[in-house]
Biopython code that builds the backbone (N, CA, C, O; Angstrom):
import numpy as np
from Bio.PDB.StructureBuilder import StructureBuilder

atoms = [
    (1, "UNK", "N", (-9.027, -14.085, 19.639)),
    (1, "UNK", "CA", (-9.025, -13.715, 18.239)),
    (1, "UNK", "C", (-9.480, -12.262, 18.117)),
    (1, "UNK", "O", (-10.682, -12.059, 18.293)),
    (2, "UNK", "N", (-8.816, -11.387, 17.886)),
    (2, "UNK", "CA", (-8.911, -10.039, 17.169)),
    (2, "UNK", "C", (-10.376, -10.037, 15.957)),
    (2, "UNK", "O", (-10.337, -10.649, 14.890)),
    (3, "UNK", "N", (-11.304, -9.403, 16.324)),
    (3, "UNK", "CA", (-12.131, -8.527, 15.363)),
    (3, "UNK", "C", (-12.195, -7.087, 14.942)),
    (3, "UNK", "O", (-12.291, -6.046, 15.592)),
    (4, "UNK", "N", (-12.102, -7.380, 13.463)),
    (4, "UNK", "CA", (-11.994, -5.336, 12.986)),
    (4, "UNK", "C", (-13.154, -5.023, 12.426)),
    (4, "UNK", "O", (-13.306, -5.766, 11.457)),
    (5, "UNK", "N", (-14.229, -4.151, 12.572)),
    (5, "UNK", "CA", (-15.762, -4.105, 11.562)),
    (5, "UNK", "C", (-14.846, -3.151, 10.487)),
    (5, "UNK", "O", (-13.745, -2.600, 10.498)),
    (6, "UNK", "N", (-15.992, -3.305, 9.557)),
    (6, "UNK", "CA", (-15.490, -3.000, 8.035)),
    (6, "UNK", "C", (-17.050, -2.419, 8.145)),
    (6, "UNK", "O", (-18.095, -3.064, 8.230)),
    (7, "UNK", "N", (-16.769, -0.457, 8.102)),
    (7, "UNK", "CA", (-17.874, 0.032, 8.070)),
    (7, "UNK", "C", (-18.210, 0.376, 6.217)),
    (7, "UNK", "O", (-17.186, 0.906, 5.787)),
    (8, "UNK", "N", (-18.941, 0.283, 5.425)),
    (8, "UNK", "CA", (-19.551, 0.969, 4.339)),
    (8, "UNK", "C", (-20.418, 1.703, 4.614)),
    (8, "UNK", "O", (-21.277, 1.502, 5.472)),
    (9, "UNK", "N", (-20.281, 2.858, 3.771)),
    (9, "UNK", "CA", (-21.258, 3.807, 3.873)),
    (9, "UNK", "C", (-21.737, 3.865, 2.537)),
    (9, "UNK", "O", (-21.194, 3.906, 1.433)),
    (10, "UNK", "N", (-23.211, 3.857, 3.057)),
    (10, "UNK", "CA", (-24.347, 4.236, 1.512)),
    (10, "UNK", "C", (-23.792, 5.456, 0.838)),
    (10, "UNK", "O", (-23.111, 6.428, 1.167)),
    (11, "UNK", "N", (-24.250, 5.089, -0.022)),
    (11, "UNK", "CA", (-23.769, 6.304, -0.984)),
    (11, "UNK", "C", (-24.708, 7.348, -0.963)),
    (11, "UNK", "O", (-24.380, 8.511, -1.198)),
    (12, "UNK", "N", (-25.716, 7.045, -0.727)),
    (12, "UNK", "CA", (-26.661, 8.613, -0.046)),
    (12, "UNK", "C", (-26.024, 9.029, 0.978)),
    (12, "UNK", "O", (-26.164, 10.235, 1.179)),
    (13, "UNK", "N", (-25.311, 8.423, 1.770)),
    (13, "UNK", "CA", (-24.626, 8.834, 3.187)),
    (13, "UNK", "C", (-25.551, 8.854, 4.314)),
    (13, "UNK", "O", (-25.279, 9.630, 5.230)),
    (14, "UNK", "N", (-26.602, 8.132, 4.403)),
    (14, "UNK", "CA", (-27.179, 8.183, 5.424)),
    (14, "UNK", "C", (-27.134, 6.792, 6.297)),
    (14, "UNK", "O", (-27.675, 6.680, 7.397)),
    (15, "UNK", "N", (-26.502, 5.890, 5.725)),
    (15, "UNK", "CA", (-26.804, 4.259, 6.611)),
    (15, "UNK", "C", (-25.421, 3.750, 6.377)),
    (15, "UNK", "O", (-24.819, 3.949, 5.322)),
    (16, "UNK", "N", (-24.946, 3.108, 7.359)),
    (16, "UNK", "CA", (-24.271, 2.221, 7.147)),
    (16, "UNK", "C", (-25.028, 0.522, 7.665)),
    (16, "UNK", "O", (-26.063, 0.131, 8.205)),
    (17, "UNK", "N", (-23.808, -0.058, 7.118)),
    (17, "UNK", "CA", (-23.859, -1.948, 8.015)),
    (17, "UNK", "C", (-22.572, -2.322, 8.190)),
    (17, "UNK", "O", (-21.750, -2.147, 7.291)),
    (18, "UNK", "N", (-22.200, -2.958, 9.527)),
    (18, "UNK", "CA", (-20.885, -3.084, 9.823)),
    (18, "UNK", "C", (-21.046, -4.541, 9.376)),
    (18, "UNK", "O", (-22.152, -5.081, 9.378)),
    (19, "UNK", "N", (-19.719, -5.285, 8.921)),
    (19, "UNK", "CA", (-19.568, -6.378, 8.518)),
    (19, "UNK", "C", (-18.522, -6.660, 9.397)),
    (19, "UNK", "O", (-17.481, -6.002, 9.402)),
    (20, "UNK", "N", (-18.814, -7.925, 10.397)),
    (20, "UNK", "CA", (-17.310, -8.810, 11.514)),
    (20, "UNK", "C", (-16.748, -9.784, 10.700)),
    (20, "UNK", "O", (-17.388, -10.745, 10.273)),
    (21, "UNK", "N", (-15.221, -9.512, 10.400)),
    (21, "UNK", "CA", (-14.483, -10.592, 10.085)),
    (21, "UNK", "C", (-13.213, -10.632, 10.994)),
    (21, "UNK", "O", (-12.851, -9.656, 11.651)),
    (22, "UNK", "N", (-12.665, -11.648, 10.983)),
    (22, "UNK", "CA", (-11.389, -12.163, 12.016)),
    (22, "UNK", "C", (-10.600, -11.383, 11.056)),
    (22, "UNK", "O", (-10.669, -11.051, 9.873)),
    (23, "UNK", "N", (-9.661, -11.198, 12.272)),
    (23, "UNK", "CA", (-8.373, -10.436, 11.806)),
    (23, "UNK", "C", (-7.113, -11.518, 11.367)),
    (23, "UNK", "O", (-5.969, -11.267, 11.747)),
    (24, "UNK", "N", (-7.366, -12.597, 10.636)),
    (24, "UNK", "CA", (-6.390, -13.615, 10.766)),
    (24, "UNK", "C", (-5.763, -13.483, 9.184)),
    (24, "UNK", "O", (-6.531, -12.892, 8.425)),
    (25, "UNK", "N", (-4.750, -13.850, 8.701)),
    (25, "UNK", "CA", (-4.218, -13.831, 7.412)),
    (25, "UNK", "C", (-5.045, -14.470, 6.992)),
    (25, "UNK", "O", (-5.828, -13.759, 6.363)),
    (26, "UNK", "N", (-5.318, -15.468, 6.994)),
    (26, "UNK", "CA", (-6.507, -16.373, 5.939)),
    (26, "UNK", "C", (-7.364, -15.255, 5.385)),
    (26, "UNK", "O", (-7.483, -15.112, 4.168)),
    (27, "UNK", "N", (-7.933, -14.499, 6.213)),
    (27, "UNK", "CA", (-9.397, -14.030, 6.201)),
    (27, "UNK", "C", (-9.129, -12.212, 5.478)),
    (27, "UNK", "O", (-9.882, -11.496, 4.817)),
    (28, "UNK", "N", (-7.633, -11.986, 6.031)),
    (28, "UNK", "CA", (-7.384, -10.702, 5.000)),
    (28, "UNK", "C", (-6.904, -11.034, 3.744)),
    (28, "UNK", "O", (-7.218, -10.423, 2.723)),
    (29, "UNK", "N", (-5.982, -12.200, 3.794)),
    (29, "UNK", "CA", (-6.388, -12.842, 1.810)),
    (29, "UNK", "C", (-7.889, -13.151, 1.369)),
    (29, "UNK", "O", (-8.430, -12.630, 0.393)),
    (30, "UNK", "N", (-8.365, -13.889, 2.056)),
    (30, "UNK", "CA", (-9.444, -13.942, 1.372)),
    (30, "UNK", "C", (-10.552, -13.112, 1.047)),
    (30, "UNK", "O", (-11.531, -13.354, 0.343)),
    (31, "UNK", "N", (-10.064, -11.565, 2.010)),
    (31, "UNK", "CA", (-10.917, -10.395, 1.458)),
    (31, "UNK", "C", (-10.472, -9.770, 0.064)),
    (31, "UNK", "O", (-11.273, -9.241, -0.706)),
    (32, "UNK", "N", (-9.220, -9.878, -0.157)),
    (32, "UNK", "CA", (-8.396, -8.903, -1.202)),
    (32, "UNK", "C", (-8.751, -10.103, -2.224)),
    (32, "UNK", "O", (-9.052, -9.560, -3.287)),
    (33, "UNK", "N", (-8.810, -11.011, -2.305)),
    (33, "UNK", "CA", (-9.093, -12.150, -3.066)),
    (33, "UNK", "C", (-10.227, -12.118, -3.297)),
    (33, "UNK", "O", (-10.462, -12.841, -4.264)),
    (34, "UNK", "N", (-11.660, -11.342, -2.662)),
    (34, "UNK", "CA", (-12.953, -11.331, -3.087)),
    (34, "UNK", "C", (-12.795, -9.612, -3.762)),
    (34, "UNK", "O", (-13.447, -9.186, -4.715)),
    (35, "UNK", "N", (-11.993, -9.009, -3.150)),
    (35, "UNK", "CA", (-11.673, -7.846, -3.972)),
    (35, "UNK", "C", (-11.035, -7.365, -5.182)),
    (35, "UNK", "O", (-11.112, -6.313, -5.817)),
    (36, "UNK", "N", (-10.365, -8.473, -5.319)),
    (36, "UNK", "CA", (-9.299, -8.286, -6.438)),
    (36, "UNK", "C", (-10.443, -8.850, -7.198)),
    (36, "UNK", "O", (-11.029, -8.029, -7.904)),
    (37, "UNK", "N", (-10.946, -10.219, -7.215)),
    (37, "UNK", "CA", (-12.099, -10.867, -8.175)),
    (37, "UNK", "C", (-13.327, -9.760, -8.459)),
    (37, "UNK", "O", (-13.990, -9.947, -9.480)),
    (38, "UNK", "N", (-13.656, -8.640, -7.625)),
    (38, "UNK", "CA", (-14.605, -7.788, -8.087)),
    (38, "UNK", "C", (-14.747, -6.999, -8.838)),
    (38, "UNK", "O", (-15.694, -6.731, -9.578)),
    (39, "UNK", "N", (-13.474, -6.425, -8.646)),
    (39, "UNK", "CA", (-12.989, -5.350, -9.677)),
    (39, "UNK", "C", (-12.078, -6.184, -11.123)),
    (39, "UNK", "O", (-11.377, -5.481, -11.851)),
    (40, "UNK", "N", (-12.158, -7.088, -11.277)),
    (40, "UNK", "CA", (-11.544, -7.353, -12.316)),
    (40, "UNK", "C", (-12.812, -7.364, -13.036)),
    (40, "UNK", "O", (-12.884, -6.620, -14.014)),
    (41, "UNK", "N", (-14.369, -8.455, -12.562)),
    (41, "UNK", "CA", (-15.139, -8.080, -13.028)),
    (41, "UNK", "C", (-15.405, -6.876, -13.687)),
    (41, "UNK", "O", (-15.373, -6.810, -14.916)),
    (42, "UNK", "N", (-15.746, -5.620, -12.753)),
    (42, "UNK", "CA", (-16.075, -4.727, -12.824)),
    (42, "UNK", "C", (-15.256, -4.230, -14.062)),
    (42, "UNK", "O", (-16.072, -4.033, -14.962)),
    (43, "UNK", "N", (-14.254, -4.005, -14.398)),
    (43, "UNK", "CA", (-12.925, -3.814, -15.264)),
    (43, "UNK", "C", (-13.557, -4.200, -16.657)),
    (43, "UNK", "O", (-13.393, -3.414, -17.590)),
    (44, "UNK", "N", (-14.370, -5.530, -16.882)),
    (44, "UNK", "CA", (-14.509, -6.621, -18.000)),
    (44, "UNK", "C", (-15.526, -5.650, -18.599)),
    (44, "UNK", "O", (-15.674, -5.525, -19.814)),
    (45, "UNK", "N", (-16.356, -4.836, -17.499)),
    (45, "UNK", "CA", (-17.987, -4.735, -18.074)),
    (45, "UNK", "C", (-17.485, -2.942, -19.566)),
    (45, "UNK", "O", (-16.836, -1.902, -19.455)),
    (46, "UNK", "N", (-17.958, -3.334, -20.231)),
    (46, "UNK", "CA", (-17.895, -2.156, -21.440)),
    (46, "UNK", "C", (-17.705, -1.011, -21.169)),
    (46, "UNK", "O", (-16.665, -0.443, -21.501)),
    (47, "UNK", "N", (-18.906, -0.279, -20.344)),
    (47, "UNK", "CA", (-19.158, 1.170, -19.772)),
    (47, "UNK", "C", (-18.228, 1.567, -18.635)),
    (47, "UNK", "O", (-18.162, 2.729, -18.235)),
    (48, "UNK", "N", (-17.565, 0.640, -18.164)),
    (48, "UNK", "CA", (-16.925, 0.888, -16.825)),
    (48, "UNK", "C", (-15.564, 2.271, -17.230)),
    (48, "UNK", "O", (-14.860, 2.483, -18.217)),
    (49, "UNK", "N", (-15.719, 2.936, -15.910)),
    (49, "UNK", "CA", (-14.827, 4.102, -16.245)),
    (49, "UNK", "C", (-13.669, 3.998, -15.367)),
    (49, "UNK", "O", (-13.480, 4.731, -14.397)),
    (50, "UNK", "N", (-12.900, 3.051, -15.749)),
    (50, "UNK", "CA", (-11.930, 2.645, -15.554)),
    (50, "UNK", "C", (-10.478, 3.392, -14.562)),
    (50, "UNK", "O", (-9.709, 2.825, -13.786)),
    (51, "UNK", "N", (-10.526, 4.481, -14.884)),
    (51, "UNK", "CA", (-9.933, 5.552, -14.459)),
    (51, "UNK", "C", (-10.714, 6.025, -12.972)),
    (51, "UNK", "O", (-10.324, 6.973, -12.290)),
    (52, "UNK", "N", (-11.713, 5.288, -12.685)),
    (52, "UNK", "CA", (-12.588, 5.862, -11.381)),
    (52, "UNK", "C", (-12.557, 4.798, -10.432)),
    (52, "UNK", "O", (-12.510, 4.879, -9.204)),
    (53, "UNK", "N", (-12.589, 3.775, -11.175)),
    (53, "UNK", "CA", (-12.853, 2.386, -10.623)),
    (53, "UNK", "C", (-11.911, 2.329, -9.160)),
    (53, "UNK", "O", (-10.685, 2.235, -9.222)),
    (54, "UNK", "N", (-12.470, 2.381, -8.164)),
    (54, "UNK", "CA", (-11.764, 2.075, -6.692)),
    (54, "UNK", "C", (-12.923, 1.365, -5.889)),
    (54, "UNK", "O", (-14.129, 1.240, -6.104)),
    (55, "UNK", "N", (-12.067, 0.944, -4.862)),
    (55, "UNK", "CA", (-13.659, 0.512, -3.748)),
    (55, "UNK", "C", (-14.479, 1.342, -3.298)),
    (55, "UNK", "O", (-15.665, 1.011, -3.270)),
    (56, "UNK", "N", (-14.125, 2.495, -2.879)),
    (56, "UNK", "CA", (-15.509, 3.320, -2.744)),
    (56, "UNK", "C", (-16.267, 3.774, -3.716)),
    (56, "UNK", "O", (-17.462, 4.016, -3.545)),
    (57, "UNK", "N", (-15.583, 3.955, -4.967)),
    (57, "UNK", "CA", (-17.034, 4.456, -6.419)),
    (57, "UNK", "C", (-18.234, 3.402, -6.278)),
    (57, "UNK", "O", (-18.371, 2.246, -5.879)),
    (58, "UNK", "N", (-19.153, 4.581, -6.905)),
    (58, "UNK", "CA", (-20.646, 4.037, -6.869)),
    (58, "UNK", "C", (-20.894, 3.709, -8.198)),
    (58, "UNK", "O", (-20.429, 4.445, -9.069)),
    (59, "UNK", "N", (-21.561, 2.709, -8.509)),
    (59, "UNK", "CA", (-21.687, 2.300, -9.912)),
    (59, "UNK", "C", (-22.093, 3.597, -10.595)),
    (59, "UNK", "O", (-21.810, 3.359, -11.769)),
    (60, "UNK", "N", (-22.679, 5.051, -10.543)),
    (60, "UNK", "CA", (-22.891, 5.708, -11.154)),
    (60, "UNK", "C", (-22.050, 6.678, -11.508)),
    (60, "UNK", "O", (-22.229, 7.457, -12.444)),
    (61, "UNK", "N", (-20.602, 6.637, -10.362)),
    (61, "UNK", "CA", (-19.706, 6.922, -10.816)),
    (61, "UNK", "C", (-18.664, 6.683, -11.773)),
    (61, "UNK", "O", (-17.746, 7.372, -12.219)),
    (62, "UNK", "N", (-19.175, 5.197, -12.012)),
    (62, "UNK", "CA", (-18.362, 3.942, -13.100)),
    (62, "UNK", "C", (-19.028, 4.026, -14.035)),
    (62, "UNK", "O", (-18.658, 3.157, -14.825)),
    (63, "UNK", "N", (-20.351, 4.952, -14.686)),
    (63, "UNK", "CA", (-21.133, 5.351, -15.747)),
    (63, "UNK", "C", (-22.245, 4.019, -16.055)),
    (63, "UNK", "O", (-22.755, 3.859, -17.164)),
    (64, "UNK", "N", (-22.455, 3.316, -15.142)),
    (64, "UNK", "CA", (-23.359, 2.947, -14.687)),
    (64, "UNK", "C", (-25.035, 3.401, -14.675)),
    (64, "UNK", "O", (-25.408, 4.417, -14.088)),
    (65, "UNK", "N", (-25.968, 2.495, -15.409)),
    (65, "UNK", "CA", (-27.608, 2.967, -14.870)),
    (65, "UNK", "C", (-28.118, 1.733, -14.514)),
    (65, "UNK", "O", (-27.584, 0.637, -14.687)),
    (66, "UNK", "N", (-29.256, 1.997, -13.974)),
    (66, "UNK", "CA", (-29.705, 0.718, -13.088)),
    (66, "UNK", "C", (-29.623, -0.478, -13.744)),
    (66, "UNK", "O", (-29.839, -1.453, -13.024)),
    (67, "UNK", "N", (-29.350, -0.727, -15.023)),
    (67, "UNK", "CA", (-30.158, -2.184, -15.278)),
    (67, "UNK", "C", (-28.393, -2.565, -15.805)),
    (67, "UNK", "O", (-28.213, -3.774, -15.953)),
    (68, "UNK", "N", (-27.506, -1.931, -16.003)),
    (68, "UNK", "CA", (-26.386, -2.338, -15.691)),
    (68, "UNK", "C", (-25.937, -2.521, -14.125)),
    (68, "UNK", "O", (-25.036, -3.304, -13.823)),
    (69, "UNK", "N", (-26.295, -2.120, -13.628)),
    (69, "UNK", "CA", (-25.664, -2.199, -12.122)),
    (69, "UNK", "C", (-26.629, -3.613, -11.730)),
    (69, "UNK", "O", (-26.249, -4.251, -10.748)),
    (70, "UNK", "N", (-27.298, -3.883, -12.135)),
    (70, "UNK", "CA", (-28.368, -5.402, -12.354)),
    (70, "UNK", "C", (-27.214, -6.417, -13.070)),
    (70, "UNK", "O", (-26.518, -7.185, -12.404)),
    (71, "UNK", "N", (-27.149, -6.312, -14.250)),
    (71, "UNK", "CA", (-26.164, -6.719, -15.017)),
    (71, "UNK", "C", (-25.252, -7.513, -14.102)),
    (71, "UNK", "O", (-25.128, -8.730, -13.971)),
    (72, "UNK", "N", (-24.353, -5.999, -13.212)),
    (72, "UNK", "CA", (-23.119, -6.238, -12.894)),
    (72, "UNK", "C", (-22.780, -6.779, -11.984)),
    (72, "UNK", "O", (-21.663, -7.229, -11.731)),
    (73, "UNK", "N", (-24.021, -6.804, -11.186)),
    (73, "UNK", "CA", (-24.193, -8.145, -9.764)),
    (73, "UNK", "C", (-24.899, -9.488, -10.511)),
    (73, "UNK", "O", (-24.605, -10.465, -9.823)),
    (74, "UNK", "N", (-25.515, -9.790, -11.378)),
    (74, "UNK", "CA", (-25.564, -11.108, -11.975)),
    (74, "UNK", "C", (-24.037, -11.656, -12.562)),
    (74, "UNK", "O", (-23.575, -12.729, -12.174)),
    (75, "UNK", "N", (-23.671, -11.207, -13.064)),
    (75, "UNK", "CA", (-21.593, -11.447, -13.498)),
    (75, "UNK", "C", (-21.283, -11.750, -12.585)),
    (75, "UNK", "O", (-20.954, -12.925, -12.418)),
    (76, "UNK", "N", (-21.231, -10.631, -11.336)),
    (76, "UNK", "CA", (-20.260, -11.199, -10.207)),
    (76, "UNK", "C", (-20.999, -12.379, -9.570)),
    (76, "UNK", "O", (-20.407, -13.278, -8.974)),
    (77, "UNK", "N", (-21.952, -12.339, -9.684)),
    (77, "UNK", "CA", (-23.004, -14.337, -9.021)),
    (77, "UNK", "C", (-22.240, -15.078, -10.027)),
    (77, "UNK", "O", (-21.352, -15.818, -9.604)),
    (78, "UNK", "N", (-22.461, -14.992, -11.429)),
    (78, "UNK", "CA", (-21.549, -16.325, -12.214)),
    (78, "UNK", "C", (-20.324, -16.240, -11.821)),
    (78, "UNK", "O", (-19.817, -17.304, -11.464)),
    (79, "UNK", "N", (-19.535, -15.088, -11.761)),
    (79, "UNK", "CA", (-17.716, -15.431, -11.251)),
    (79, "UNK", "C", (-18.158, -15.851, -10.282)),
    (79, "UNK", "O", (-17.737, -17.001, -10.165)),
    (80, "UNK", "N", (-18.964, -15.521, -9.252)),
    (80, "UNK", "CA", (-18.281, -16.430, -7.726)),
    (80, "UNK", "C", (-19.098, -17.660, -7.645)),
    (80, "UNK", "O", (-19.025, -18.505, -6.753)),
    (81, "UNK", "N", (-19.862, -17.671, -8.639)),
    (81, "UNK", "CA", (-20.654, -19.451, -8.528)),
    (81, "UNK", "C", (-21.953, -19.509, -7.323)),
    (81, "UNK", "O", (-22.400, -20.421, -6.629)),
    (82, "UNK", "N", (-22.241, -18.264, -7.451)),
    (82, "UNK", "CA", (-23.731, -18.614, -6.506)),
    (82, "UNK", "C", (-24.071, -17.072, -6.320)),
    (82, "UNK", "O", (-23.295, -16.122, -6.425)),
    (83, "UNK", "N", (-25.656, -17.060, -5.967)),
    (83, "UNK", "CA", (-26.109, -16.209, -6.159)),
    (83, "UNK", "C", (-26.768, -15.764, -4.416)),
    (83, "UNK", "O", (-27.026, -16.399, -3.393)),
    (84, "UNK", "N", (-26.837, -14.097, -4.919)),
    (84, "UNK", "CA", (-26.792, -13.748, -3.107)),
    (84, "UNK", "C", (-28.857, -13.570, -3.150)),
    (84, "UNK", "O", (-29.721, -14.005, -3.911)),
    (85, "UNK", "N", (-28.871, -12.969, -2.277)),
    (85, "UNK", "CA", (-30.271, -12.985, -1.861)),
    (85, "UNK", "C", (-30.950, -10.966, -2.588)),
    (85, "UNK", "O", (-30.619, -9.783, -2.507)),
    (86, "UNK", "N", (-31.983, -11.821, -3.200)),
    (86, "UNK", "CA", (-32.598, -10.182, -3.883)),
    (86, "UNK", "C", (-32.645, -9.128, -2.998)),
    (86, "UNK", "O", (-32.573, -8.043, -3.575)),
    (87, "UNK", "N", (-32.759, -9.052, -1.582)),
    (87, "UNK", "CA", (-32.421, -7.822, -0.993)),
    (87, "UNK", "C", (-31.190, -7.094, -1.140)),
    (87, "UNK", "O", (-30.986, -5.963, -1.579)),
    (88, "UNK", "N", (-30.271, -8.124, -0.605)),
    (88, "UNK", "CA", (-28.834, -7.596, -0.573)),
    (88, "UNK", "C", (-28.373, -7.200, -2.025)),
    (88, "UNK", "O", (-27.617, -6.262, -2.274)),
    (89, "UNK", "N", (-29.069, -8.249, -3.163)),
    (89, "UNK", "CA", (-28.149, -6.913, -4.425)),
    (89, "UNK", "C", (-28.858, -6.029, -4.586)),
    (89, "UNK", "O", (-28.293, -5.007, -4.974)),
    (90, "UNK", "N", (-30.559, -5.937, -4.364)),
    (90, "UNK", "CA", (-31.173, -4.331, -4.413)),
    (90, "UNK", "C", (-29.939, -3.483, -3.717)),
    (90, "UNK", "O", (-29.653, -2.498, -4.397)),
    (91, "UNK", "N", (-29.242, -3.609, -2.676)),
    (91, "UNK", "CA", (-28.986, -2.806, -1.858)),
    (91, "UNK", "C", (-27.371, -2.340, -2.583)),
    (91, "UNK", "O", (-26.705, -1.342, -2.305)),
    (92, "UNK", "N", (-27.113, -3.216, -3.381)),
    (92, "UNK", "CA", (-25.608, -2.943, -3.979)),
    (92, "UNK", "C", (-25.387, -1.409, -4.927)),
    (92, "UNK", "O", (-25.996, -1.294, -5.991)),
    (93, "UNK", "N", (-24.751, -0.627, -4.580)),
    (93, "UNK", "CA", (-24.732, 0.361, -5.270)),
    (93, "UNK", "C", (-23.582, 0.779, -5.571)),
    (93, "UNK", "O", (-23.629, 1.981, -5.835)),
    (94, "UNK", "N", (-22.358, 0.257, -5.672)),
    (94, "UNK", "CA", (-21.254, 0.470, -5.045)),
    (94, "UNK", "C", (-19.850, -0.502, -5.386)),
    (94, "UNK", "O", (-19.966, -1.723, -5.493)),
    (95, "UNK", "N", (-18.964, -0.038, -5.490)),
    (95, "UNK", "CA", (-17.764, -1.128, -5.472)),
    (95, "UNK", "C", (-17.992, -1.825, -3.958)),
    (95, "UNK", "O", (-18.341, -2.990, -3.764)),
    (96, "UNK", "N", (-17.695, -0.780, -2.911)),
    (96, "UNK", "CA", (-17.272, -1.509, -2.124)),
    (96, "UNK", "C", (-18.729, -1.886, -1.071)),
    (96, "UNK", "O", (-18.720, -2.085, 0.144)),
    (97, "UNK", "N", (-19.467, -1.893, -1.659)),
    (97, "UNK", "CA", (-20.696, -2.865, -0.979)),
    (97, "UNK", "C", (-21.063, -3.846, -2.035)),
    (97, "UNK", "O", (-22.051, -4.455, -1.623)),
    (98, "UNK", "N", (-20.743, -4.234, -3.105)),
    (98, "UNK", "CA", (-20.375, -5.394, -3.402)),
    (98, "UNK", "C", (-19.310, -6.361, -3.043)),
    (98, "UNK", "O", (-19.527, -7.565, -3.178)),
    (99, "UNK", "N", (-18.025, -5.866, -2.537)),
    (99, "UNK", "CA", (-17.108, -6.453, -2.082)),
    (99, "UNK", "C", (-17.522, -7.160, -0.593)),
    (99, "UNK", "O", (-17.289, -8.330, -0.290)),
    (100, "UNK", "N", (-18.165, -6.191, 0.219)),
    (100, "UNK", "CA", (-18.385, -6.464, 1.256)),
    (100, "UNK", "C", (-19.829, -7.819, 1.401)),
    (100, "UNK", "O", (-20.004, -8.809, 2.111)),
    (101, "UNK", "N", (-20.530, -7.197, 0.398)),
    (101, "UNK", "CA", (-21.948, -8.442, 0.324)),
    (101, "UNK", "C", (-21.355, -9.804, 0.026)),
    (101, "UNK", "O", (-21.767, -10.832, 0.563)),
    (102, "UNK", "N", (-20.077, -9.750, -1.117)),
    (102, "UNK", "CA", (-19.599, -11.288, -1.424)),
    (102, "UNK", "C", (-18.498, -11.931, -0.331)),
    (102, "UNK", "O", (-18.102, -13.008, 0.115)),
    (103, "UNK", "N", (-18.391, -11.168, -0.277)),
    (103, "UNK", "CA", (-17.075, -11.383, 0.932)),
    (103, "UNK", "C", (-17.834, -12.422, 1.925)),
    (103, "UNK", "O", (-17.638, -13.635, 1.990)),
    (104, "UNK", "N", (-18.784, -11.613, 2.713)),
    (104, "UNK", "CA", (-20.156, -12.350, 3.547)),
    (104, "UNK", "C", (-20.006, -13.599, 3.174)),
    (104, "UNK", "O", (-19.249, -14.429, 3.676)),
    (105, "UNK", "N", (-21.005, -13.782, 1.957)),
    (105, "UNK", "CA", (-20.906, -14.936, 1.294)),
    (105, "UNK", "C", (-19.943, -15.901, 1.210)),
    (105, "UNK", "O", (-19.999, -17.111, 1.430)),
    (106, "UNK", "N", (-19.156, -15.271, 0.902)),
    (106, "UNK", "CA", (-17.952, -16.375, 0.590)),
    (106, "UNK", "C", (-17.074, -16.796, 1.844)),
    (106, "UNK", "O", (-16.194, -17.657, 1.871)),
    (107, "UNK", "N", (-17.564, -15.909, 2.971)),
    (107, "UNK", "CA", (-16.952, -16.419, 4.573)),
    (107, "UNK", "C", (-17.666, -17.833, 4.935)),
    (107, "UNK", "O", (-17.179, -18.848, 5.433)),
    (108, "UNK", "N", (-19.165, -17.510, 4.458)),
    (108, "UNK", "CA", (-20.369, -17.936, 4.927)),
    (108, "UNK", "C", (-20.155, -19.965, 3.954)),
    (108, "UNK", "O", (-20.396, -21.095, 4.378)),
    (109, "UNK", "N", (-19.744, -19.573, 2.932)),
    (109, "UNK", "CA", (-19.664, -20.549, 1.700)),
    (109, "UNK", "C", (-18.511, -21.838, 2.435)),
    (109, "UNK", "O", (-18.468, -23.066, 2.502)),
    (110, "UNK", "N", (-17.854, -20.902, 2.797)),
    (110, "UNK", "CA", (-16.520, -21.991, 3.296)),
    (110, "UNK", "C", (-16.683, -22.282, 4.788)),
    (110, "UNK", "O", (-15.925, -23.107, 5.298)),
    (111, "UNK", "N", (-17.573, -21.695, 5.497)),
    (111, "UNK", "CA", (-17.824, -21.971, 7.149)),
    (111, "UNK", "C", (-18.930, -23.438, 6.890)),
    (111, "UNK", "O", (-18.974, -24.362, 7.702)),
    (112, "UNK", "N", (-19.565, -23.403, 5.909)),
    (112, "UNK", "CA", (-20.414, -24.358, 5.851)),
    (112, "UNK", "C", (-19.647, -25.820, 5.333)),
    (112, "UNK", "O", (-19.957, -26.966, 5.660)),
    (113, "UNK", "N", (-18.491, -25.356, 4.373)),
    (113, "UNK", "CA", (-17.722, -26.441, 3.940)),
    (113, "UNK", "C", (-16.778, -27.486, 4.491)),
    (113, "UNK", "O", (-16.300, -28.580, 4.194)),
    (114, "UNK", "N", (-16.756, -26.272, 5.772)),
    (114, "UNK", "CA", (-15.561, -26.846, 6.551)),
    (114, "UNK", "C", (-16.496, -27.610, 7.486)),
    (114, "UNK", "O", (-16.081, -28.762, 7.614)),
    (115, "UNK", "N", (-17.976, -27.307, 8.414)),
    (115, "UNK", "CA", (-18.955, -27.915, 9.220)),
    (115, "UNK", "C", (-19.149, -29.487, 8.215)),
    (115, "UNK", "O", (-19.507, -30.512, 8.796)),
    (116, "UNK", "N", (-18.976, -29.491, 7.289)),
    (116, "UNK", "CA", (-19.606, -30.984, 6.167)),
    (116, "UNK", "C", (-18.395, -31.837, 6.864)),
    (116, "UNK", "O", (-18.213, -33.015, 6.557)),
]
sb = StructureBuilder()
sb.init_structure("model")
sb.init_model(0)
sb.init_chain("A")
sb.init_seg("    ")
for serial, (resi, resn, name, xyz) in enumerate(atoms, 1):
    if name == "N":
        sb.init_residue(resn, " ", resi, " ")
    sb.init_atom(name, np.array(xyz, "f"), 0.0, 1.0, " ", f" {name:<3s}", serial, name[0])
structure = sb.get_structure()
């Protein structure tokens, strides 16, 4: 089985975290499928600057301040039906490190479903 890391970079530019997913069709639908669901969110929220909105903008590029970017990871916990761990959304700053934090999750959500 083929693995590709999916690097993000902080938006300070000083850190990344590589995320391993299989290279299998299942698993590249089900990324664009945690992607497409993020940004539609993202799309819904009032302030969003729509015209910027891609996977790499940083919520402060989407006119974003902290307690919306709070906001906007509690939404995406109700769309995806569960909630991630208070480190990892401190750490969300970002389209595409939200994509990548739920994605996790939602690999993680269905590896457990399929073990039942």
């Amino acid at each position: 089985m083929f693995v590709r890391a999916l690097r993000l970079i902080n938006p300070m530019g000083f850190q990344y975290r590589t995320f391993r997913f299989c290279s299998t069709t299942q698993n590249k639908e089900l990324l664009e499928e945690v992607t497409s669901k993020v940004l539609q969110v993202m799309k819904s929220a009032a302030k969003c600057k729509v015209d910027k909105l891609s996977d790499k903008a940083t919520f402060e590029e989407l006119g974003f301040d902290s307690l919306d970017a709070v906001e906007m990871v509690v939404a995406l916990e109700e769309n995806f039906g569960f909630d991630i761990a208070n480190e990892e959304a401190e750490r969300i700053k970002g389209v595409g490190e939200a994509i990548a934090v739920f994605y996790k999750y939602v690999v993680q959500r269905n590896q457990t479903s399929v073990k039942q």
